[in-house]
C-alpha positions as CSV (number, residue, x, y, z in Angstrom):
1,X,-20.8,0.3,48.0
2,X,-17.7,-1.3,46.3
3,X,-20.1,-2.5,43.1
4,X,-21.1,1.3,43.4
5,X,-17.7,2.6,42.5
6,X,-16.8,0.0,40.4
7,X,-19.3,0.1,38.5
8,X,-18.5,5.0,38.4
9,X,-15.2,3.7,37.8
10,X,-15.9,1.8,34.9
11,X,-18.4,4.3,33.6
12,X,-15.6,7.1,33.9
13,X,-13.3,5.0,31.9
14,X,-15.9,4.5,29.1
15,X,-16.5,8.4,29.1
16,X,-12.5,8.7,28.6
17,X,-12.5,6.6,26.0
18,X,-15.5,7.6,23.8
19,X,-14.0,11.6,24.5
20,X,-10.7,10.1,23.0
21,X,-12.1,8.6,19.9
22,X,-13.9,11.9,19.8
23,X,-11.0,13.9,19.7
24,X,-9.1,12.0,17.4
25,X,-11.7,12.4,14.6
26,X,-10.4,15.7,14.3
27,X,-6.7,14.6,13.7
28,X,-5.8,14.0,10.1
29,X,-2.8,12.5,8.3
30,X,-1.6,13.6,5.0
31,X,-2.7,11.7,2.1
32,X,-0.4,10.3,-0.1
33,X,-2.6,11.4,-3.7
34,X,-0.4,13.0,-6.2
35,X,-1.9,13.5,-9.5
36,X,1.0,14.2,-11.9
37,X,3.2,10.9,-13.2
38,X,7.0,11.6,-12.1
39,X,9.8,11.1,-14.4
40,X,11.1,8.2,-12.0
41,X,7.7,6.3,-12.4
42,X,8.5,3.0,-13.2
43,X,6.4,3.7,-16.5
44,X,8.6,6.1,-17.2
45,X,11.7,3.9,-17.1
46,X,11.1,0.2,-18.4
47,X,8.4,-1.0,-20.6
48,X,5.6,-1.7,-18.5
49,X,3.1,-3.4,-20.6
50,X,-0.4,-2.5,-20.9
51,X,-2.1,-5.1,-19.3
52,X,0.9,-5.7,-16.7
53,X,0.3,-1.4,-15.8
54,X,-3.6,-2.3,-15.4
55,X,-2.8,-4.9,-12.7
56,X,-0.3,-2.9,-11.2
57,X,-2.2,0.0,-10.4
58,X,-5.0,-2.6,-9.2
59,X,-3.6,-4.6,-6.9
60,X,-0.2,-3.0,-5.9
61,X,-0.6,0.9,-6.4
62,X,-2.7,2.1,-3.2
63,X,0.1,0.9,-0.9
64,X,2.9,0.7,-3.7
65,X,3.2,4.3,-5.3
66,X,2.5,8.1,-4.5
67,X,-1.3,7.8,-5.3
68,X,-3.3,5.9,-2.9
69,X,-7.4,5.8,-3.6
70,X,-8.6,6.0,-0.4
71,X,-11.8,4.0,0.5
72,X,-14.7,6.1,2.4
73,X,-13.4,4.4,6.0
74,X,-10.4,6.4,5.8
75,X,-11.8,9.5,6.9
76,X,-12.6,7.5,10.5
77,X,-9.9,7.2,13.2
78,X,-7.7,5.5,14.5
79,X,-8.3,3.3,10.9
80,X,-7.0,6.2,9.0
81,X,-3.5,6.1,11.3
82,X,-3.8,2.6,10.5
83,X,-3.7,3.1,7.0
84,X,-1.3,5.9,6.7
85,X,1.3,3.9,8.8
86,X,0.7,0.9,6.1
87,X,0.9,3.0,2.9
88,X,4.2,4.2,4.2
89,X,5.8,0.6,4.8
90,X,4.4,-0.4,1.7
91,X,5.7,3.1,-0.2
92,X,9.5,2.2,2.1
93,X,9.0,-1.0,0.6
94,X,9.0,-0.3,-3.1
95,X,7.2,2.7,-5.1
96,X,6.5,2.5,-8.3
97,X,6.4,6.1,-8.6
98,X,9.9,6.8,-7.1
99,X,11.3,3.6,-9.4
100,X,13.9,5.4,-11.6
101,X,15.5,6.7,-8.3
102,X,16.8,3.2,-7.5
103,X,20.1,2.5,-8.6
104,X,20.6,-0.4,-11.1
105,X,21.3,-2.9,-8.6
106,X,18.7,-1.7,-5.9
107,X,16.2,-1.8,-9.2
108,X,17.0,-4.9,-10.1
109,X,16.3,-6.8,-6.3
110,X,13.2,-5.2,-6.6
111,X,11.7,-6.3,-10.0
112,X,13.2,-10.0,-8.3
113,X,11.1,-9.4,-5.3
114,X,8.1,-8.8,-7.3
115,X,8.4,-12.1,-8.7
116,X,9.3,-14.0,-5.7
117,X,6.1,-11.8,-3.2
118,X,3.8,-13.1,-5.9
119,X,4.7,-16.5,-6.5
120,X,4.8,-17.2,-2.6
121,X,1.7,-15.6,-2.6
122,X,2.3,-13.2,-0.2
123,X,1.3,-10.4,-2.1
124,X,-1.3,-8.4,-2.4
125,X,-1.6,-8.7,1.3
126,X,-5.0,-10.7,2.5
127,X,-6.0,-7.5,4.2
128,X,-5.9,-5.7,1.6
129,X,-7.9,-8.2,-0.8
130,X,-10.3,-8.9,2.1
131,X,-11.6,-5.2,1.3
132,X,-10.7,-4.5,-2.1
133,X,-11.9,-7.6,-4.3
134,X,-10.4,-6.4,-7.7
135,X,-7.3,-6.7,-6.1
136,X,-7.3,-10.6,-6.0
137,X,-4.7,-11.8,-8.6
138,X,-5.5,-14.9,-10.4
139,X,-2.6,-17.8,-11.6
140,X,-2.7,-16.1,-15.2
141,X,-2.5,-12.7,-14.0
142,X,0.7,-13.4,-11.2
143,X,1.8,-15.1,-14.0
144,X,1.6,-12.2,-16.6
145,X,3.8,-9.7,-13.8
146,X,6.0,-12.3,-12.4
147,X,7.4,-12.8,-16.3
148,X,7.4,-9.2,-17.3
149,X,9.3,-8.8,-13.6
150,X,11.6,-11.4,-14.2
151,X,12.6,-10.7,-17.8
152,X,13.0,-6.7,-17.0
153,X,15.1,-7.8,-13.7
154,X,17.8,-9.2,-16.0
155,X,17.4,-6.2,-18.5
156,X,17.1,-3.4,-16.7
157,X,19.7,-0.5,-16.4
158,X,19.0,2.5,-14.6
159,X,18.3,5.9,-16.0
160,X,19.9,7.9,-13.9
């Protein structure tokens, strides 16, 4: 008898839980795709060279500006919460698209912390790189941003 209901009890809760995943399917985040380039994009307001730009939008972009490409696992909660939540700590972060906003100083820090994220390593994020393969920086290519990072961190002046 107590296996009985233990084992309705247990049933029940697996019921709950597959309703709840059910329902949730139906909840949707808003995307963070923009199509046009704002004036504040950091392209917009330092030289960002070609091949620096490439790697930007490769490995930093998704979580890093106000145009994420979404992969096809996005559209399947609770990932999709998941993923919203990190695009907007990565976007609180630094966004390359809302650069030219920053003040001179706040610019500056950032274009430092560039830099310093990729030389430690730290960024882009193993999670991230786990998925999206294209996204792995080699030596040569940290390289290639840290300097542009570095040298623009002491240049820099703000537009605004």
């Amino acid at each position: 008898m107590i296996t009985e209901i233990y084992f309705m009890k247990k049933k029940l809760a697996v019921y709950i839980v597959l309703t709840l995943l059910i329902v949730i399917q139906f909840i949707r985040s808003p995307k963070n795709e923009s199509t046009e380039l704002l004036a504040t994009d950091i392209t917009k307001v330092t030289e960002v060279p070609e091949g620096v730009q490439q790697l930007l939008k490769t490995a930093c972009y998704d979580c890093h500006s106000n145009n994420t490409i979404y992969p096809w696992y996005n559209n399947i909660q609770p990932v999709a919460f998941w993923l919203n939540r990190h695009v907007e700590e990565g976007k609180q972060k630094l966004n390359f698209s809302d650069f030219g906003s920053y003040n001179t100083k706040k610019a500056k820090h950032k274009l430092t912390e560039i830099a310093a994220v990729l030389e430690e390593d730290e960024m882009p994020l193993f999670s991230y790189t786990l998925i999206h393969q294209n996204a792995k920086l080699d030596e040569l290519q940290k390289k290639l941003i840290v300097v542009w990072a570095k040298n623009n961190a002491v240049t820099y002046t703000a537009a605004n």
